[in-house]
C-alpha positions as CSV (number, residue, x, y, z in Angstrom):
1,X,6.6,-4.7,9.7
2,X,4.2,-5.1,12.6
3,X,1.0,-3.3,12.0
4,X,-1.1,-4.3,14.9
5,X,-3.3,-2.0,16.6
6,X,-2.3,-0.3,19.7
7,X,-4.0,-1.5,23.0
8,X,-5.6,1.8,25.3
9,X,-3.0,0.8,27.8
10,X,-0.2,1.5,24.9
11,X,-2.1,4.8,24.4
12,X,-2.0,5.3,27.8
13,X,1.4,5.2,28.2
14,X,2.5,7.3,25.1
15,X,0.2,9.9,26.0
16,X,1.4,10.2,29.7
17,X,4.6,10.8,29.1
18,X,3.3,12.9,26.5
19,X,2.2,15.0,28.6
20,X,5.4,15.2,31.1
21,X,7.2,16.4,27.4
22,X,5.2,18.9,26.9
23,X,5.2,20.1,30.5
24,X,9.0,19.9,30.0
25,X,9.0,22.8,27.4
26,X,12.6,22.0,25.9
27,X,11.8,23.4,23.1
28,X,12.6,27.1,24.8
29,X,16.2,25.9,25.1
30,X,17.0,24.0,22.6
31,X,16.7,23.7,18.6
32,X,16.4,21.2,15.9
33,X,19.9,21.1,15.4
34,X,20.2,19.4,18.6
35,X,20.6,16.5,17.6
36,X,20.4,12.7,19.6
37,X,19.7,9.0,18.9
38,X,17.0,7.1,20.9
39,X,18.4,3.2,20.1
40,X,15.4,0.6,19.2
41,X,15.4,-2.2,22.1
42,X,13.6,-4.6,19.9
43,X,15.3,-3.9,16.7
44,X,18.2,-2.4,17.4
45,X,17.4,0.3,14.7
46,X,18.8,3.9,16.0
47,X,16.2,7.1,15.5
48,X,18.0,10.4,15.2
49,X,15.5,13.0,17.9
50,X,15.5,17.1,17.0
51,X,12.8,18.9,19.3
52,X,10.7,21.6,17.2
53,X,9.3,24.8,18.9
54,X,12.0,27.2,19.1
55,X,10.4,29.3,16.5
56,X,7.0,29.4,18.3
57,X,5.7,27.9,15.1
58,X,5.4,24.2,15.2
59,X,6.2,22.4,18.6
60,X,6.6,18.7,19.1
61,X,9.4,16.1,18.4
62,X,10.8,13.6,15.4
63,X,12.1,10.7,15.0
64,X,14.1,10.1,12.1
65,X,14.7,6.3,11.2
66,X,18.1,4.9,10.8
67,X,20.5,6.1,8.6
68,X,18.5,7.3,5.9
69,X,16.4,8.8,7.7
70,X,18.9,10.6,9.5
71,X,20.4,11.8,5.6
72,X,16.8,13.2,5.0
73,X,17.2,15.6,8.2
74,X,20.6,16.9,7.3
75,X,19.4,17.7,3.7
76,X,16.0,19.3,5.5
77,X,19.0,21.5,7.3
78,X,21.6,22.2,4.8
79,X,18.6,23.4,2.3
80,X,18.9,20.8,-0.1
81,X,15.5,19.3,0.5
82,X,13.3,22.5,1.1
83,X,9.8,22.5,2.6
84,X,8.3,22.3,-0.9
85,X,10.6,19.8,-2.7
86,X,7.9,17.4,-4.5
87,X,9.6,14.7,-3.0
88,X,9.9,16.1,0.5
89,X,6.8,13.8,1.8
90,X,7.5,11.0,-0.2
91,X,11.1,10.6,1.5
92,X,10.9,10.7,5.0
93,X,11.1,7.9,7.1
94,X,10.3,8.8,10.8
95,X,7.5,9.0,13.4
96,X,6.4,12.8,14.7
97,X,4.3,14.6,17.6
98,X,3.2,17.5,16.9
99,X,1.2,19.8,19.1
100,X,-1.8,20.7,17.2
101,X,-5.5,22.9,17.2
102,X,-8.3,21.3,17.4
103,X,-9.0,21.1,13.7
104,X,-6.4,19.4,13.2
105,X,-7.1,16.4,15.0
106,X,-8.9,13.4,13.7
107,X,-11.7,11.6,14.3
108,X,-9.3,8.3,15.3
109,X,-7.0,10.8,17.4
110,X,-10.6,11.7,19.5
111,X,-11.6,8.1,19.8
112,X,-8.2,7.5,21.5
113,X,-8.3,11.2,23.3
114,X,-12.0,10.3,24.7
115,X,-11.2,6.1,25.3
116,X,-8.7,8.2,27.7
117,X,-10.7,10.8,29.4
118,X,-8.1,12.6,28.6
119,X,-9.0,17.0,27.5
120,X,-7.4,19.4,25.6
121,X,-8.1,23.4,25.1
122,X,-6.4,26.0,23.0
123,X,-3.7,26.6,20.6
124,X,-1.1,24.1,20.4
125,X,-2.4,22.0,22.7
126,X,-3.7,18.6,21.2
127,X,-1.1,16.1,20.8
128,X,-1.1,14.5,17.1
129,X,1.1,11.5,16.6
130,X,1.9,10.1,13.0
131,X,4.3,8.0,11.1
132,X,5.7,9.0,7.8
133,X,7.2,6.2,5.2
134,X,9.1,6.6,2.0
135,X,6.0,6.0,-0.8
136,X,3.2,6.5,1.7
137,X,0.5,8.6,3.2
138,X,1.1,9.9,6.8
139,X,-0.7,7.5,9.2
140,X,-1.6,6.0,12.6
141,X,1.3,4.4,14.6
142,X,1.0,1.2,14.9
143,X,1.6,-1.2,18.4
144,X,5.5,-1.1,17.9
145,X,5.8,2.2,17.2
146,X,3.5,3.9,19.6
147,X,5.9,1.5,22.3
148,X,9.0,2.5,21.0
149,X,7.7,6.7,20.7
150,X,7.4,5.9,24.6
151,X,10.8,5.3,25.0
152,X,11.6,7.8,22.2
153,X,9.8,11.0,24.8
154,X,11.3,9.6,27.7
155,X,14.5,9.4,26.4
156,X,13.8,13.3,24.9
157,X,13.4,13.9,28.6
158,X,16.4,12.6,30.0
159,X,18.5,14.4,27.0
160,X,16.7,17.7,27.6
161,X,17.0,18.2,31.0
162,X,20.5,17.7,31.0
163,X,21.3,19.3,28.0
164,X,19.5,22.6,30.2
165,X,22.1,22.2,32.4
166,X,25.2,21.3,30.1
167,X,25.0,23.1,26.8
168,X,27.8,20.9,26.1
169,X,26.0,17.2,26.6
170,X,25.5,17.1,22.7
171,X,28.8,18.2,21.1
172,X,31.0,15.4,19.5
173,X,34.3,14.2,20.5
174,X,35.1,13.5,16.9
175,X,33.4,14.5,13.8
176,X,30.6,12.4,12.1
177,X,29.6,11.0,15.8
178,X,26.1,11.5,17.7
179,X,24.7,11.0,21.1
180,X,22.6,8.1,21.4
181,X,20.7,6.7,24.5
182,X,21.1,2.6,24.2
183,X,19.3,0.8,26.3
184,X,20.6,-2.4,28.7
185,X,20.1,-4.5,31.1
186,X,20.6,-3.9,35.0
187,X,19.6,-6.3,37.2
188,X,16.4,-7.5,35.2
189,X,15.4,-4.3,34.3
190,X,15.7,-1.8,31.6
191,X,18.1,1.0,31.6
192,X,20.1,3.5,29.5
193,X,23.2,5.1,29.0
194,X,25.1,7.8,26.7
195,X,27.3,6.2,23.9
196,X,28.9,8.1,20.9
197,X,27.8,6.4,18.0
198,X,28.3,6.5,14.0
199,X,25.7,5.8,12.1
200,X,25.7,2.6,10.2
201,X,26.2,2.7,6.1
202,X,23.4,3.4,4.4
203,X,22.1,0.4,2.6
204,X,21.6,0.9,-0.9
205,X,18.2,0.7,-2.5
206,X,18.7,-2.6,-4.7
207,X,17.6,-2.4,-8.5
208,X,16.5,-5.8,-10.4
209,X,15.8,-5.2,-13.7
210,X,13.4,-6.9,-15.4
211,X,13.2,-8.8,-18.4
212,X,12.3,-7.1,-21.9
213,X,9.9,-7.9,-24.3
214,X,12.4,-8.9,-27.4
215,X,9.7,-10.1,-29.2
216,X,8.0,-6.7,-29.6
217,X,11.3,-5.1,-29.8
218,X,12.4,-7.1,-32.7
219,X,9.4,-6.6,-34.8
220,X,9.6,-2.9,-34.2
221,X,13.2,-3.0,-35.8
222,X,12.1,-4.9,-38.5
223,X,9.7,-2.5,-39.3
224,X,12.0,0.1,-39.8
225,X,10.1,3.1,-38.4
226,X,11.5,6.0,-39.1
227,X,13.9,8.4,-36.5
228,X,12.5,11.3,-35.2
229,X,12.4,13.6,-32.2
230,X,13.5,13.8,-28.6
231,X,11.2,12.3,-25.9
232,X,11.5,12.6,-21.5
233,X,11.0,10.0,-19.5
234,X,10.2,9.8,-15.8
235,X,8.0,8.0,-13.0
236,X,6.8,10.3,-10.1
237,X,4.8,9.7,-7.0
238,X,1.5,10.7,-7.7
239,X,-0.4,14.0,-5.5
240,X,-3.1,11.8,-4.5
241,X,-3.0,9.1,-2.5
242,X,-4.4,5.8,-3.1
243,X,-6.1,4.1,-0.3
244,X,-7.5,0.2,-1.6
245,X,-9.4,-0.7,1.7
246,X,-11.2,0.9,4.7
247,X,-8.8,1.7,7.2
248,X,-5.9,0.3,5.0
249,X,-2.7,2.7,4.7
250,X,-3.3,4.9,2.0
251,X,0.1,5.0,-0.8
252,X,1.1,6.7,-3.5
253,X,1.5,5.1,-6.9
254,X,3.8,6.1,-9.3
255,X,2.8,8.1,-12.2
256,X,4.8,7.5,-15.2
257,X,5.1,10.3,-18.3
258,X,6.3,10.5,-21.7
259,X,7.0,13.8,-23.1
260,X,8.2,15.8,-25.8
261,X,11.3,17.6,-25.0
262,X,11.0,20.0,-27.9
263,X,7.1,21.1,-27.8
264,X,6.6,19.8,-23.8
265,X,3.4,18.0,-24.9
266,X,2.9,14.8,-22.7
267,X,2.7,12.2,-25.3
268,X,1.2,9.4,-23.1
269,X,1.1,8.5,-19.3
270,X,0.2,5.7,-16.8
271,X,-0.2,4.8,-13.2
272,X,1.5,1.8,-11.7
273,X,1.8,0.3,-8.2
274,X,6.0,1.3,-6.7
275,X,6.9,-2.4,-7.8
276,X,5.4,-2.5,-11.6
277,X,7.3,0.5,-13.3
278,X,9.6,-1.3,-15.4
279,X,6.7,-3.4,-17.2
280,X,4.2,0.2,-17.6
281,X,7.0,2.1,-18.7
282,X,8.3,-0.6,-21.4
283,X,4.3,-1.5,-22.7
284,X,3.9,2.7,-23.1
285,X,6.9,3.4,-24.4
286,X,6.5,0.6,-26.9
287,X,3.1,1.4,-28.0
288,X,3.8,4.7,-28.5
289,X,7.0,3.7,-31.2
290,X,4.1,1.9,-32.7
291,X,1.2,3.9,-33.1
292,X,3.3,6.7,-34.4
293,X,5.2,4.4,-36.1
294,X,8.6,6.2,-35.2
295,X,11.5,5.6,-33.2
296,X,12.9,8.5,-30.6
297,X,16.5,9.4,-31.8
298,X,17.1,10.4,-28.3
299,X,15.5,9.5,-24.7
300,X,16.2,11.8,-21.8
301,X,15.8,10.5,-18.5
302,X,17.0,11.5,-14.7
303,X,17.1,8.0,-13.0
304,X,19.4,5.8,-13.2
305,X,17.7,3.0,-12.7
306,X,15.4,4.3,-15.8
307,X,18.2,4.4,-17.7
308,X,19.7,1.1,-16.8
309,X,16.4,-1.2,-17.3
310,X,15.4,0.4,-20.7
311,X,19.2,0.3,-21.9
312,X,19.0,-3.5,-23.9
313,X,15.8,-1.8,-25.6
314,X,17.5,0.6,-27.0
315,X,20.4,-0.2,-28.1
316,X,18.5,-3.0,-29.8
317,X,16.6,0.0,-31.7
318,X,20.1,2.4,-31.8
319,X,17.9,5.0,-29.9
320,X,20.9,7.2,-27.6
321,X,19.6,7.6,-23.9
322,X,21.2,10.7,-21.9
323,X,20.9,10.9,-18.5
324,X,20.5,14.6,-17.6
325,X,20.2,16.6,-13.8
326,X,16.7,17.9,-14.8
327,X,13.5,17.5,-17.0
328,X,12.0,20.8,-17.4
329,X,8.5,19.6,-19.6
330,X,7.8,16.4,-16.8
331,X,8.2,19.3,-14.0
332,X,5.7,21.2,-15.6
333,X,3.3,18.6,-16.0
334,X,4.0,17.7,-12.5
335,X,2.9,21.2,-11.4
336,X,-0.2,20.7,-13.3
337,X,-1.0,17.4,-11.6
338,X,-0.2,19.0,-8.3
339,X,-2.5,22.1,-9.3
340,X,-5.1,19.5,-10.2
341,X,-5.0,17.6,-7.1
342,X,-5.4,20.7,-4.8
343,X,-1.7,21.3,-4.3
């Protein structure tokens, strides 16, 4: 990915048409179920568009990326994923303008605002842009996508004043179809038109696992700790961000638990960067078989991928691992990390 900096004359350009958006007021007739796809002239990546302000709550636009991003907003709809879901931030993929008060603006939004000229007053007034990715903290744009959020508002535009017109524009010919502006070329230029699109398969998330220690496995067995209890085992994105350099994208590292499914006492936990689970969750896991000198007769974990990288450890140590729909005790101590952290 392309994180370069944004010149003032990107700025400029985002922030004009910005303005014609907001001048626009769509958002008094239509809703975020809407829905329309802007298609990505550099990447050919398709953004799924649902214009917020209906409610007179929170007004602006979003950009949901690809088809992923696109499952996240139907889940946002149908209820699954709820405003609170823990995971809610940590999932979607998409870049958003908001319309914000002052106090919600930053000192890097003002630098832009004033490198500008450009003034605000009142409620709801101050444009706020941000992009939100899977694992990290919600950020700056960077050159590529404060471009492409150009073409994303003008493209809004287009859609909206039509749709005014023809409360039909966005309805389906067939199911599972949406309408997405695709740019092409007319005479040297750039231009757009409608086409019905589906959106590509989703690509699934790929899962190495990595090798074991056998070594400390096998001396375990031959130790022959005894069996006892029940433990839960999970990795979570942490509440707090992490951010390792000045100006750098803050992330969120994983925070990986053991617990003890009868008494919900968190036996041991650890932080790792979103690549190194496999090798903190095997060294804790380990260590704790040997300082209490005892083998779990049972793991209970709600990944698969969990599941699937410690299964050659325990079979080697005839420990049973169930894969269960929840973890009540790691929820808990989730909560309390949340409550911690300041919500």
């Amino acid at each position: 990915m392309n994180n370069a900096a944004p010149s003032i004359e990107d700025w400029k350009d985002l922030y004009n048409i910005t303005d014609t958006f907001k001048k626009l007021e769509c958002w008094k007739w239509m809703t975020d179920s809407d829905l329309f796809g802007v298609r990505n002239p550099e990447t050919g990546d398709i953004s799924y568009c649902c214009i917020m302000g209906i409610n007179k709550e929170f007004y602006g636009l979003a950009a949901y990326s690809g088809t992923k991003g696109l499952d996240t907003y139907l889940k946002i709809r149908s209820g699954d994923l709820l405003p609170g879901t823990d995971d809610l931030i940590f999932l979607q993929d998409c870049l958003i303008l908001s319309f914000e008060n002052r106090e919600y603006v930053q000192n890097e939004d003002m630098s832009i605002i004033k490198g500008l000229s450009l003034k605000f007053r009142g409620r709801n007034q101050w444009p706020v842009f941000r992009g939100y990715r899977p694992g990290y903290h919600p950020w700056f744009l960077t050159k590529d996508e404060v471009v492409f959020f150009s073409k994303v508002l003008a493209q809004a535009i287009d859609v909206a004043a039509r749709f005014k017109k023809n409360r039909n524009l966005l309805s389906p010919p067939n199911d599972g179809v949406y309408l997405v502006r695709v740019p092409c070329k007319e005479e040297g230029s750039l231009a757009w038109k409608d086409t019905w699109c589906k959106p590509a398969a989703p690509v699934e998330d790929g899962f190495d696992p990595e090798p074991i220690n056998e070594i400390h496995v096998r001396r375990i067995k031959k130790a022959r700790y005894r069996q006892h209890g029940v433990l839960e085992l999970d990795f979570f994105f942490t509440p707090a961000p992490v951010q390792e350099k000045k100006g750098q994208r803050p992330y969120y590292p994983y925070a990986l638990a053991l617990v003890d499914h009868d008494s919900g006492l968190v036996l041991d936990m650890a932080l790792a960067p979103q690549g190194e689970w496999q090798n903190t969750l095997q060294t804790k896991l380990l260590e704790y078989i040997d300082t209490g000198k005892a083998v779990p007769l049972r793991i209970l974990a709600r990944k698969k991928e969990i599941v699937a990288f410690l299964q050659p450890i325990l079979s080697m140590l005839d420990v049973k691992v169930s894969l269960v729909k929840s973890l009540e005790n790691i929820d808990g101590f989730r909560k309390a990390l949340r409550q911690q952290f300041g919500g």
